[in-house]
C-alpha positions as CSV (number, residue, x, y, z in Angstrom):
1,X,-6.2,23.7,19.9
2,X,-6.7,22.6,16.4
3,X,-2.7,23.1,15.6
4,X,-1.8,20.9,18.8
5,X,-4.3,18.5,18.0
6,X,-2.8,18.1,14.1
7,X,0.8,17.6,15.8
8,X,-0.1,15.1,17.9
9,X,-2.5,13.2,14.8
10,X,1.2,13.7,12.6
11,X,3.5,11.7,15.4
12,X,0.6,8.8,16.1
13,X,0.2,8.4,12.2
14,X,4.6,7.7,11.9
15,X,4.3,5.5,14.9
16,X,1.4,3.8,14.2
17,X,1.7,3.5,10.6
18,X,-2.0,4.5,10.7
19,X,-3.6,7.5,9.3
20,X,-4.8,8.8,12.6
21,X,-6.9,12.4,12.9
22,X,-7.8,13.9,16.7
23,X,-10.4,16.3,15.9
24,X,-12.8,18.0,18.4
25,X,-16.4,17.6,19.7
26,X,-17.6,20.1,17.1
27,X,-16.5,17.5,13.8
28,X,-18.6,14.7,15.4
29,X,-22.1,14.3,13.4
30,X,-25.1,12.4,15.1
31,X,-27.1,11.0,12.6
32,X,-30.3,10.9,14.3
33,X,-30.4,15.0,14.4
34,X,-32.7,16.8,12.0
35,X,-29.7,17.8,9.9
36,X,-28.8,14.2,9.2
37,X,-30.2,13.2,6.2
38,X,-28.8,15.8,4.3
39,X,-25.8,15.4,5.9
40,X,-25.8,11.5,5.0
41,X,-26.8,12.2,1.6
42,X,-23.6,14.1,0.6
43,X,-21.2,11.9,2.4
44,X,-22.5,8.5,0.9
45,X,-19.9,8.5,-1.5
46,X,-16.7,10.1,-0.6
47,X,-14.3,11.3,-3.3
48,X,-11.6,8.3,-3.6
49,X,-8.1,9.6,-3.5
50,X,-5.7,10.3,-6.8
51,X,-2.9,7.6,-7.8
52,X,0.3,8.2,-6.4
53,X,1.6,8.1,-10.3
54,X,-0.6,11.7,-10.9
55,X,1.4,13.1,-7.9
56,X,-1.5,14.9,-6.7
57,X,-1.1,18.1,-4.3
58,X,-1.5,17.3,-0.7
59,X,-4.4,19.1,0.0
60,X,-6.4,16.7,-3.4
61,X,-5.1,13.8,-0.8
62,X,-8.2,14.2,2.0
63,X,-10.7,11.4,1.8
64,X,-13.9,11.2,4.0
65,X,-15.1,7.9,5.1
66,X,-18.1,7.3,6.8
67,X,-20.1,4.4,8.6
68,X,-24.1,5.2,8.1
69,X,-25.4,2.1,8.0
70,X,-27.3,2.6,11.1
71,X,-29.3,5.2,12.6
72,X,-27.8,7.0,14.9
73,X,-24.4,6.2,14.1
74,X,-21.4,8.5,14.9
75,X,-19.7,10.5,11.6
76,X,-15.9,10.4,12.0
77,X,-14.4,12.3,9.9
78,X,-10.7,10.9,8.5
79,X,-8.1,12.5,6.2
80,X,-4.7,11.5,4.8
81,X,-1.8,13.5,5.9
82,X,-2.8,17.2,4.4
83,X,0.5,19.1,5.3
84,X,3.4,16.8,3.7
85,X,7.0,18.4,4.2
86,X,7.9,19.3,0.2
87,X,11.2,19.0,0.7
88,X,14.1,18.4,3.1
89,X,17.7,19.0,3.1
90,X,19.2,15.5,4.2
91,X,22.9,14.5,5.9
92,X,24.2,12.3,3.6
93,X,28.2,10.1,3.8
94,X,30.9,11.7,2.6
95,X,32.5,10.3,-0.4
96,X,36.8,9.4,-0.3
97,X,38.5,11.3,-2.9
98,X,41.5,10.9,-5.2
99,X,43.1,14.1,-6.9
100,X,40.1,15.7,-6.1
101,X,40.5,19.3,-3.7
102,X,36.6,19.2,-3.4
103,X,34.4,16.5,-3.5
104,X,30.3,16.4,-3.8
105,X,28.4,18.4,-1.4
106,X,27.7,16.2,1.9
107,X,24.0,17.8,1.9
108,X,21.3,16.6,-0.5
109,X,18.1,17.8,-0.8
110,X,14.9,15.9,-1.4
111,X,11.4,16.9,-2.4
112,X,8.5,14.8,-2.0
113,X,8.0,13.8,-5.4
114,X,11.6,13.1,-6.1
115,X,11.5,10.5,-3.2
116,X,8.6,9.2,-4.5
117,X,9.7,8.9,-7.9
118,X,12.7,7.0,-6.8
119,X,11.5,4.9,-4.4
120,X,9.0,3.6,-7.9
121,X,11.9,3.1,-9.7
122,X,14.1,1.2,-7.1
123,X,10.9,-1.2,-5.8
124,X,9.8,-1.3,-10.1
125,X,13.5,-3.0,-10.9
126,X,13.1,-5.1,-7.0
127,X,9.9,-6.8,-7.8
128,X,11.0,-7.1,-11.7
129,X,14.0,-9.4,-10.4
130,X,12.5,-11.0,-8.0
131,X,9.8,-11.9,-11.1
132,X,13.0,-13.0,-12.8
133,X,14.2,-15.3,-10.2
134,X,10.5,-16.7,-9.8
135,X,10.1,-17.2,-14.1
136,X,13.8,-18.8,-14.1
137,X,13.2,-21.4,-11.5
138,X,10.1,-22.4,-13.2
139,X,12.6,-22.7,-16.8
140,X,10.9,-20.5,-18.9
141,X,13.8,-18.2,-18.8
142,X,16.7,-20.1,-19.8
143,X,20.5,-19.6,-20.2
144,X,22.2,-16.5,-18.3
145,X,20.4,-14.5,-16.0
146,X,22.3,-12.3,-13.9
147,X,20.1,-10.1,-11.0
148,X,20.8,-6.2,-9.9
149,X,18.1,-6.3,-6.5
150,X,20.0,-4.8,-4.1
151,X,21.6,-2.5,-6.3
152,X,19.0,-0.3,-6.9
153,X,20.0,2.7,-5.8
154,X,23.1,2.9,-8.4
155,X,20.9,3.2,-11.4
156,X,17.9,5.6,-9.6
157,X,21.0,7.5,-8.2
158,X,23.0,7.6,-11.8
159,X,20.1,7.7,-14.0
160,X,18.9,11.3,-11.6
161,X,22.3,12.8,-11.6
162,X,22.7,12.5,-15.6
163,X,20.3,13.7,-19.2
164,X,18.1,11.9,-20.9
165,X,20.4,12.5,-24.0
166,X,23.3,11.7,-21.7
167,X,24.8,8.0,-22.6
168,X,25.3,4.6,-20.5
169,X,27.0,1.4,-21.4
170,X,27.1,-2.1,-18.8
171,X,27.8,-5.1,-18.3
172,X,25.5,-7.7,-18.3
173,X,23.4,-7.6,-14.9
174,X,21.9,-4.4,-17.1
175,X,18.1,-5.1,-16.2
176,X,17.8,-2.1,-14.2
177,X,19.5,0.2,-16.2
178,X,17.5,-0.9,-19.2
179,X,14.4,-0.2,-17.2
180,X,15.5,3.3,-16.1
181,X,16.9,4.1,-20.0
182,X,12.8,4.0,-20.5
183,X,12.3,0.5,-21.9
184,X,9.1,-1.2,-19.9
185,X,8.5,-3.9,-17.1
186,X,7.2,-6.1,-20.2
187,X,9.5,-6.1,-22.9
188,X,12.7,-6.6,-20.3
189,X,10.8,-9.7,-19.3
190,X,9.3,-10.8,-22.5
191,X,13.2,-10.3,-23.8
192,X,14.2,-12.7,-20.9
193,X,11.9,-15.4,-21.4
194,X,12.8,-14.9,-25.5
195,X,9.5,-13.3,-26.7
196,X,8.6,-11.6,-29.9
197,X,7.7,-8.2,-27.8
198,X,11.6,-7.9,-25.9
199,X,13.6,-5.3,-26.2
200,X,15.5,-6.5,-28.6
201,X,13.0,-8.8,-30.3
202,X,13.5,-11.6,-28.2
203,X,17.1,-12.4,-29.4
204,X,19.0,-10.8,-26.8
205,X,18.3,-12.3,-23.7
206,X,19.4,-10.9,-20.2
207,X,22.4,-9.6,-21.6
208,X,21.9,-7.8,-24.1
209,X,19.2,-5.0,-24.1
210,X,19.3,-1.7,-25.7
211,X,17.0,1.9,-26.2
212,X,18.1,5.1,-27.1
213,X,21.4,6.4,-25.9
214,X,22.0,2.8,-24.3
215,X,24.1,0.3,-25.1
216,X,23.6,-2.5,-23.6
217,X,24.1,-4.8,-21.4
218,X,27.6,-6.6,-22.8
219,X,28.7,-10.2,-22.3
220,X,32.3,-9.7,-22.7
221,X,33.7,-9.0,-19.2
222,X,35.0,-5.5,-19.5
223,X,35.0,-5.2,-22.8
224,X,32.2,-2.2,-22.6
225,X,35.0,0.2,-21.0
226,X,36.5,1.0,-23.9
227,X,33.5,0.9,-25.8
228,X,32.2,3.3,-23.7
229,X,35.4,5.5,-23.9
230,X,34.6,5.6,-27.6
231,X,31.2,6.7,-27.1
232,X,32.7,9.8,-25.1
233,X,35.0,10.7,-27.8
234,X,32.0,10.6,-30.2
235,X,30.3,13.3,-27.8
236,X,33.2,15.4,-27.8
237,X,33.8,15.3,-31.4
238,X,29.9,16.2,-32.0
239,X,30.5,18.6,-29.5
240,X,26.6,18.4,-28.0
241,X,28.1,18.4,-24.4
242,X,26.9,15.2,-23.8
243,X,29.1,12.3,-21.6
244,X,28.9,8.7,-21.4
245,X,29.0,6.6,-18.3
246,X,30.9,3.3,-18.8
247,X,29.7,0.9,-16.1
248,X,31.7,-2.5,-14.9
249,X,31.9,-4.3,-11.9
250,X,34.7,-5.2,-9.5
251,X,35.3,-8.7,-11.0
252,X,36.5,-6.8,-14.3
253,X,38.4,-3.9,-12.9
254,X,41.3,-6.5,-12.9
255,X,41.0,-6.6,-17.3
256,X,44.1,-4.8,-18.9
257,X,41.3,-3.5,-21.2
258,X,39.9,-1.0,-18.4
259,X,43.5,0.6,-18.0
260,X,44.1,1.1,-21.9
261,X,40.9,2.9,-22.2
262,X,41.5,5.4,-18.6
263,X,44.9,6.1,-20.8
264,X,42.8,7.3,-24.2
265,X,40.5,8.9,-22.3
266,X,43.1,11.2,-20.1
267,X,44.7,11.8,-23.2
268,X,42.5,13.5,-25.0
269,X,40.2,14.1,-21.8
270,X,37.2,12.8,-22.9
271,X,33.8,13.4,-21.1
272,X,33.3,9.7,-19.5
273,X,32.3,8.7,-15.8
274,X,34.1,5.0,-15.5
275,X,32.1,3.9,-12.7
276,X,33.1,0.5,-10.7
277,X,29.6,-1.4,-9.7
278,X,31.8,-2.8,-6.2
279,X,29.1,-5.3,-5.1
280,X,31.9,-7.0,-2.8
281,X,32.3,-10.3,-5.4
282,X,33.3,-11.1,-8.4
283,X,31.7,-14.6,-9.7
284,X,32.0,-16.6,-6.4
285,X,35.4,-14.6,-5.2
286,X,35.7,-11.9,-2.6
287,X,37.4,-8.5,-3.8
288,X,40.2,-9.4,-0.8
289,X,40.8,-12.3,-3.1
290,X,40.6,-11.2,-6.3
291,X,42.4,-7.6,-6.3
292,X,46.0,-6.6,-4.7
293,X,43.7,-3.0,-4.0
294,X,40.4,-2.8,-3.6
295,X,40.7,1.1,-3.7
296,X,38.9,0.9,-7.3
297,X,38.2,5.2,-7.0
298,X,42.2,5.3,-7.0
299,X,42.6,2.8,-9.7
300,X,42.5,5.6,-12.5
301,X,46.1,6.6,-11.1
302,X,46.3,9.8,-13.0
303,X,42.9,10.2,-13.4
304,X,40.5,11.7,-10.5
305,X,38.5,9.8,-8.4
306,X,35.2,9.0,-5.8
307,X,34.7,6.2,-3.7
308,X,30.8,6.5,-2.6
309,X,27.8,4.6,-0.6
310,X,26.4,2.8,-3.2
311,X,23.5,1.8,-1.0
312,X,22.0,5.7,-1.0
313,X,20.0,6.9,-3.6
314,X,20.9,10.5,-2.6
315,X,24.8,9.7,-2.2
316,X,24.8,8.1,-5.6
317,X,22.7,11.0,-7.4
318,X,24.8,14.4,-6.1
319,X,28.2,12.0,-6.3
320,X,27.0,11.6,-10.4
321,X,26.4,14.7,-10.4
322,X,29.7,16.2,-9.4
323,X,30.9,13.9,-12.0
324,X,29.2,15.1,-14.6
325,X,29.9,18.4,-14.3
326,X,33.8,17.8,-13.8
327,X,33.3,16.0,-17.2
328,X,31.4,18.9,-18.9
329,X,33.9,21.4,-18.0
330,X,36.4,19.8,-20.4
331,X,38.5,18.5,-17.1
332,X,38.4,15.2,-18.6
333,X,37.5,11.1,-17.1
334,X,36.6,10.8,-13.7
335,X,36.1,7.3,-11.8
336,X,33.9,6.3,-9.4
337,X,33.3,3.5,-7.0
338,X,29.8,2.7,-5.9
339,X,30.0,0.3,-2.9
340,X,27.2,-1.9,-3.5
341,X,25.9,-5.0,-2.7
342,X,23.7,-7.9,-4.2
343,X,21.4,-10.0,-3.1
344,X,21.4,-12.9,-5.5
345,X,24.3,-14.8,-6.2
346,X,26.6,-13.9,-9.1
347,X,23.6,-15.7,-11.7
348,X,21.2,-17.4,-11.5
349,X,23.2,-20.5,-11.5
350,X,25.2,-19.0,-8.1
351,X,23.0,-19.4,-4.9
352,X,25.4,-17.1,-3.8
353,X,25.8,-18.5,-0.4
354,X,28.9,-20.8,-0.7
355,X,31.4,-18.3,-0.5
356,X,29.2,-16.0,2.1
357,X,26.7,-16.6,4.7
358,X,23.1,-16.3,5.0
359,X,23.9,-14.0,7.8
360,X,25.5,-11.4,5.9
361,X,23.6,-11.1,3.7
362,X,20.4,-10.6,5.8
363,X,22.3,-8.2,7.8
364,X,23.0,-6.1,4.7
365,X,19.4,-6.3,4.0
366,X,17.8,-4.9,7.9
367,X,20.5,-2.3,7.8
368,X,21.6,-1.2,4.7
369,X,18.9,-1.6,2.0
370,X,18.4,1.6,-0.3
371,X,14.7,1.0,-0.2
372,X,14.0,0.7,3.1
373,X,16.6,3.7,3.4
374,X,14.5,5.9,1.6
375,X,11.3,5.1,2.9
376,X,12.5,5.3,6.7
377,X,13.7,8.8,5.6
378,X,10.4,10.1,4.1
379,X,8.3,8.7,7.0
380,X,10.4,9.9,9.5
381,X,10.1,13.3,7.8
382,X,6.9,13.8,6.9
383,X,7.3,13.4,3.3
384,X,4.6,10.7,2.4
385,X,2.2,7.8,4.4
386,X,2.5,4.9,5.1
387,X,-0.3,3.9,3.2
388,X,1.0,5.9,-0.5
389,X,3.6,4.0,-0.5
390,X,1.5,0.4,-0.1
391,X,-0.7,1.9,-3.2
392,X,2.7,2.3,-4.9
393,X,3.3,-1.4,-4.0
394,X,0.6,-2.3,-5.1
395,X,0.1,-1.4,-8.4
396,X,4.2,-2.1,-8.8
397,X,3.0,-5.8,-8.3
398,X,-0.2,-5.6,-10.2
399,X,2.3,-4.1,-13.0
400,X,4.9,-6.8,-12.8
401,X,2.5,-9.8,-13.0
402,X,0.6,-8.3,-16.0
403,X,4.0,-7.9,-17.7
404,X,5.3,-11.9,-16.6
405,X,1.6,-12.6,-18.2
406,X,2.7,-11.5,-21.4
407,X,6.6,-12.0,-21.2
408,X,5.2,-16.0,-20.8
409,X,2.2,-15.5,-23.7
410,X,3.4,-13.7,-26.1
411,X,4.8,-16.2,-29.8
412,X,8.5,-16.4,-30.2
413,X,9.6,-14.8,-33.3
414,X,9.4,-16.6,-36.4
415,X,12.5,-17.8,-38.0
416,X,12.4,-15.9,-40.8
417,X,13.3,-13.4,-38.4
418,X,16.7,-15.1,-38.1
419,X,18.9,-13.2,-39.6
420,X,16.8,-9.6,-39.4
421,X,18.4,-7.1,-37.2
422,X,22.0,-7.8,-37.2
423,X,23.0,-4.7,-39.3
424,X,22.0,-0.9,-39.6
425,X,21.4,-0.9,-43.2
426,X,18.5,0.0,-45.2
427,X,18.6,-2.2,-48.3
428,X,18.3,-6.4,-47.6
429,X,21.4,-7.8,-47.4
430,X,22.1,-11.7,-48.1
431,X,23.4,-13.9,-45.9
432,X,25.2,-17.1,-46.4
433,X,23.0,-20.2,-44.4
434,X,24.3,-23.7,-43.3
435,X,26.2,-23.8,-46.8
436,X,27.4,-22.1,-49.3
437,X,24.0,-22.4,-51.5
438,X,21.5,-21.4,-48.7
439,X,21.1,-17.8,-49.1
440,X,18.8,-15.5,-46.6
441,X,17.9,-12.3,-46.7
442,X,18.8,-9.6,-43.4
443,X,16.4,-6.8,-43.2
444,X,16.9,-4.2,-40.6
């Protein structure tokens, strides 16, 4: 009885959206009985339930709650979801290859607190842009601004399939990357709006952001390709088995630049994933436009390639990692294109819908958006409730608005930090000012 009854509570709670417990006669307390006062003394305050962040087991996850403000009251006893699937194996799209025999698997399997952990990250770099958008509108961030939300699942998907120690070069929409490279919420926005406390000390803007074993977020169009083929041919001189992933999008994968460096890097087969961030256009221009091909994966000619839905988390994640391990076993570049899409226009001084409808891009939203994607998927499957993942929202926002507090609070630097920071030396080093006789000194 008890098993049927815990079926039937798990398929109202996923329609419902409700945490919903059928329980029989037996759990049902009258207060007026003998037994009650006891009863009502070790209920009154019910253990409150663990963050989501501590990833707490599922049994820690039952709460009591209880109405005893009258006499005689009824004692319903409710519980979250106590029998959470840990882990399911999940169909996933098959990637197109190019001079590949095999490509990634076209199973991926998920456990609870992996889906969890990405859908934090994903909705973390969402309401951080959409934070961006509200602080740029209002001018207190100024000049370029370029937004990734829609595009979250690349970096989750990359940033799971990769090491720590592994490395990652952009282009400028780099605010999620930066984000899942370890920097915080606050300095990415206090670097935006120019603040003391950025990433880069307030003197890089949207742009340019960097943290260990990331560099940046580069304003040249393209030119981080070949900076990021360099990077690889440091790792394979160090020989630490370490790769780089040199990202750029399909607006760039038109620059000579990008085919000089998939030439070094066949050559001497160095360990690097160029990956092609296809978002569908390029400034205001549509790939038909722009590009004779828009088969980017086959672009590499000589070298391998993956075209793959850029739009699933778990697509993205087990096609990065098939990369990286074709890289690691000394086989050389690999290229891959992640069909994407985003949501803002081109920058923040693109509404973005000139050269596309309004339509479009709403229907890319209800049908295709990697959050959404990966929430219907866990609910669906038992994985997590509806309400862990508004707690999750929750304290995302709650996290987001402390950091916009201090991104709009926190001093400017001073301008004898001017010329600090531009190279990596340890003695000063003097700089020449307006004129010949105005000397300042660059610290590092």
């Amino acid at each position: 009885m008890k098993n049927m009854l815990t079926v039937i509570s798990n398929a109202l709670c996923r329609i419902t959206g409700r945490n919903v417990l059928l329980i029989d006669l037996s759990e049902y307390v009258n207060l007026t009985s003998p037994a009650a006062p006891a009863l009502a003394q070790t209920q009154r305050q019910p253990p409150k339930p663990p963050p989501v962040s501590t990833r707490a087991s599922a049994a820690e996850l039952v709460s009591t709650q209880t109405d005893i403000d009258r006499p005689g009251t009824q004692v319903l006893v409710s519980r979250s979801f106590a029998d959470f699937t840990p882990q399911v194996t999940f169909d996933i799209k098959k990637c197109d290859l190019h001079r590949l025999e095999e490509g990634p698997p076209e199973k991926a399997e998920l456990t609870r607190d992996q889906g969890l952990q990405y859908y934090r990250t994903m909705q973390t770099i969402r309401r951080m842009e959409l934070k961006a958008d509200q602080l740029y509108k209002q001018k207190i961030i100024r000049g370029f601004c370029h937004l990734y939300d829609g595009q979250e699942a690349c970096a989750a998907g990359i940033e799971a399939g990769i090491n720590p120690t592994d490395h990652l070069i952009t282009a400028y929409r780099a605010h999620g990357y930066t984000y899942t490279r370890g920097v915080s919420v606050k300095e990415i926005l206090a670097e935006l709006t120019g603040r003391k406390g950025g990433v880069a000390k307030g003197k890089g803007g949207s742009m340019h952001m960097y943290a260990p074993c990331f560099y940046g977020g580069n304003g040249i169009v393209g030119a981080q390709v070949p900076l990021g083929a360099g990077i690889a041919l440091a790792c394979q001189y160090q020989g630490n088995n370490q790769l780089c992933v040199s990202l750029y999008g399909d607006g760039a994968a038109n620059q000579g630049q990008l085919f000089e460096a998939y030439n070094m890097a066949a050559l001497w087969k160095l360990p690097c994933i160029f990956i092609c961030e296809n978002n569908k256009y390029g400034m205001g221009t549509s790939v038909e436009r722009a590009a004779a091909s828009t088969d980017y994966y086959k672009r590499g000619d000589y070298i391998p390639g993956l075209r793959v839905d850029g739009m699933d988390v778990l697509c993205v994640r087990e096609a990065t990692k098939f990369a990286a391990d074709h890289c690691r076993s000394g086989k050389g570049p690999i290229v891959m294109e992640l069909q994407t899409y985003r949501y803002h226009g081109h920058s923040m001084s693109d509404p973005g819908v000139s050269y596309r409808t309004r339509e479009e891009i709403q229907e890319v939203r209800s049908k295709s958006d990697p959050i959404s994607m990966l929430k219907e998927r866990m609910l669906s499957h038992n994985m997590a409730s509806v309400e862990e993942f508004k707690e999750m929202d929750v304290e995302i926002r709650k996290e987001v608005e402390e950091a916009a507090q201090f991104a709009t609070s926190d001093p400017e630097p001073p301008l004898d930090d001017l010329c600090n920071h531009i190279f990596y030396n340890n003695p000063p080093l003097e700089v020449r000012g307006t004129h010949p006789w105005a000397k300042l000194k660059s610290l590092s």
